[in-house]
N, C-alpha and C positions, 0 to 999 in steps of 0.2 A: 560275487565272490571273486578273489581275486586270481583267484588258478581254482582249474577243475582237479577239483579233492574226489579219488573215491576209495570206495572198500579197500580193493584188493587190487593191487599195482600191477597185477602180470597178467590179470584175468583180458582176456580178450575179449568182453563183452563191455556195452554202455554202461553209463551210469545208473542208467534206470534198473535194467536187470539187474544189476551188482548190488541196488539197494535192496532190491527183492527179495536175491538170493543169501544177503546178510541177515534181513529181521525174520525170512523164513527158516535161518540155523539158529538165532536168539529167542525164536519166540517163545519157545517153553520156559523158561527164565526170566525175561525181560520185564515183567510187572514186579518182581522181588528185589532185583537187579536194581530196578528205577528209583526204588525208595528207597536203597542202601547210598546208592551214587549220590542221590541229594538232598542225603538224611531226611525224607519225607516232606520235604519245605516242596516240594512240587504240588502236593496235594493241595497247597494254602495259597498259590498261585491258580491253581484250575479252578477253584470256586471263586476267584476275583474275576479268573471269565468267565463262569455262571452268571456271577452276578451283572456284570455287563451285558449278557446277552437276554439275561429275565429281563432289566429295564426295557427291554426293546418289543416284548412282547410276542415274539414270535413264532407262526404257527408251524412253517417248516425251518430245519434246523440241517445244513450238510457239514459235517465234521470231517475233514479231508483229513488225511494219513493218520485217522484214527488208531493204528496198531490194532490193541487187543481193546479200544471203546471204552478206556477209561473218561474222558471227557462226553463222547459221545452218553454215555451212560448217566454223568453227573447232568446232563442238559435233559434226560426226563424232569429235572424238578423244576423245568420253566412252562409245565404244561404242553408243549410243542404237539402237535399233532399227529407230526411224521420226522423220524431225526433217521438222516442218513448215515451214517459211518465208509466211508470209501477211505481203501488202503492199495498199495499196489504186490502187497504180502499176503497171500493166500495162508500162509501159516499163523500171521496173525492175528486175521480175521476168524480164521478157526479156533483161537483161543476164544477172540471175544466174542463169537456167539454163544459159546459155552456161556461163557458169565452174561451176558444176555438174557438167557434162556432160566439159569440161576434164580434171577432175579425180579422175572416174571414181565420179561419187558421185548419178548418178540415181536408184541402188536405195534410196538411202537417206536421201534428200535429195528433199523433193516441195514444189514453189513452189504456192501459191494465190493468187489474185488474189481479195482478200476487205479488210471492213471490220472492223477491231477492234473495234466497238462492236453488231456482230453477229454473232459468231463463229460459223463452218459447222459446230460438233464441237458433241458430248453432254457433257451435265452430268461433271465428273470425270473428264476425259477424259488431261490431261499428266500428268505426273511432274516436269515444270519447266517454267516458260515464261519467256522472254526478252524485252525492249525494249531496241535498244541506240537513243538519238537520237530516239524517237522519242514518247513519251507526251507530249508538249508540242505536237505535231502533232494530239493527238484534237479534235475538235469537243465532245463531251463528254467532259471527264477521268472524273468517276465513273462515268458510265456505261459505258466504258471499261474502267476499271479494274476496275465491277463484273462484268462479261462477262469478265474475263482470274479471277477469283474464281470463278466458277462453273466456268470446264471445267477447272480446277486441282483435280488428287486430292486431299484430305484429306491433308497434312502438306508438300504437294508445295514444289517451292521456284520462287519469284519473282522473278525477279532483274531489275532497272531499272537502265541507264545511262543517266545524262543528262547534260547540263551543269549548272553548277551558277555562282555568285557567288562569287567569293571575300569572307572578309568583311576579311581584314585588310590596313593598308597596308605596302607601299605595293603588295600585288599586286592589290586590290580595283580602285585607279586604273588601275592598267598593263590589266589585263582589260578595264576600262567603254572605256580608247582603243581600245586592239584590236578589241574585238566592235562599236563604234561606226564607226569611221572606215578600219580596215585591214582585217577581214573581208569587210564588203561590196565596197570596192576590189578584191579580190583575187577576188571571186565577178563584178565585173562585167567582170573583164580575162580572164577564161577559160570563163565559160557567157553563153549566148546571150540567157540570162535575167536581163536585168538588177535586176529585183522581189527573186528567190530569197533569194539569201543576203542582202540586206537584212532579209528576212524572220525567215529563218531565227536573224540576229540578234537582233533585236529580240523574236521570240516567249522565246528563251532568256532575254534580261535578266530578262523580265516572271513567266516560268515560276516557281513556289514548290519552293524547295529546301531539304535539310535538314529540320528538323523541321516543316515545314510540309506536306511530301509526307508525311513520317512521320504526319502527324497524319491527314491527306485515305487515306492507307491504313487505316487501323486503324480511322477510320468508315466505309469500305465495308465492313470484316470480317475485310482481313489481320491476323493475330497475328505476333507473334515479329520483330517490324520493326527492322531497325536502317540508317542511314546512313555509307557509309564515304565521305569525301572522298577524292577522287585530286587530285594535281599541284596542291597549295597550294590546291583545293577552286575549279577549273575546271570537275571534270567530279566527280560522286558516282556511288557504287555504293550503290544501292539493295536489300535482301535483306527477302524475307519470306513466311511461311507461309500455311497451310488448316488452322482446326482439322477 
């Protein structure tokens, strides 16, 4: 990223806690929130990475900055054996073990309250691991990314949803109003947190997409890397390996 973006400008703590303590004041909201922000087209992005993560067949599954395990949730339907959910939000891990538990999926579905940039598992540990929204959130991207490379099995598959820019007009214009001036509006008429989705825009603008993430993977060590844009290249789907 180009400058370190966070929450709350005065707050005299890191990045990491500042994220914390943002999606722990959003959480009661932020699954209604999500579907309002991007009139539900997120949902038809999350099953593009089901479906990339079923082909690979995998038995363990770690969903990093799951929030409230939306994703984490949609990957019970790859079979998985054991699917992690780790967030560094204790509030909204308490959402989603509700819906967890809802949905009769404790056995198989286990929430952690952890930092992606210090993963609790052993070296080679998934089969696939997941970001949906949320790698733009780390304090450190490679270090990060290189922690998500380490407990990723040899061939295992990586899959990243983010936002993204679009580059062409006039959708490039219509996105920079939207994420500018209607997003934040819309985050400060329905969470209590008037900073957040300001934030949360602003970190997206700034965040490097396309071949630029392509590039920041491949020099941590991912192989087999490629970028698909979603919905006119608002949001991308990120895919890549372990040798």
């Amino acid at each position: 990223m180009s400058k370190n973006i966070t929450p709350y400008k005065d707050s005299g703590l890191g990045k990491k806690e500042q994220v914390a303590q943002m999606f722990d004041n959003i959480s009661g909201n932020y699954d209604s929130l999500n579907r309002v922000i991007s009139f539900g087209i997120d949902i038809k992005w999350r099953k593009k990475v089901l479906k990339i993560v079923q082909d690979s067949q995998p038995n363990t599954i770690l969903d990093i900055a799951t929030g409230t395990g939306d994703l984490a949730i949609l990957m019970a339907e790859t079979n998985a054996k054991k699917i992690i959910g780790l967030d560094i939000s204790a509030g909204m891990l308490e959402v989603g073990v509700k819906k967890i538990a809802e949905r009769k999926l404790s056995q198989t579905i286990e929430m952690v309250l952890g930092d992606s940039e210090n993963i609790p598992f052993d070296d080679n540990y998934f089969d696939a691991i997941t970001v949906a929204f949320g790698v733009r959130n780390f304090e450190t991207l490679e270090k990060g990314l290189a922690e998500i490379l380490r407990v990723l099995k040899p061939n295992g598959v990586f899959v990243i949803l983010e936002t993204s820019v679009p580059d062409k007009t006039p959708y490039k214009q219509g996105y920079n109003f939207y994420s500018k001036n209607i997003l934040p509006l819309i985050g400060k008429m329905f969470s209590k947190d008037n900073e957040a989705y300001g934030y949360l825009s602003e970190s997206a603008a700034a965040f490097p997409y396309g071949e630029a993430l392509n590039n920041i993977l491949r020099k941590v060590g991912f192989i087999d890397v490629v970028a698909k844009p979603q919905t006119l290249g608002v949001a991308t789907i990120y895919v890549a390996s372990k040798k």
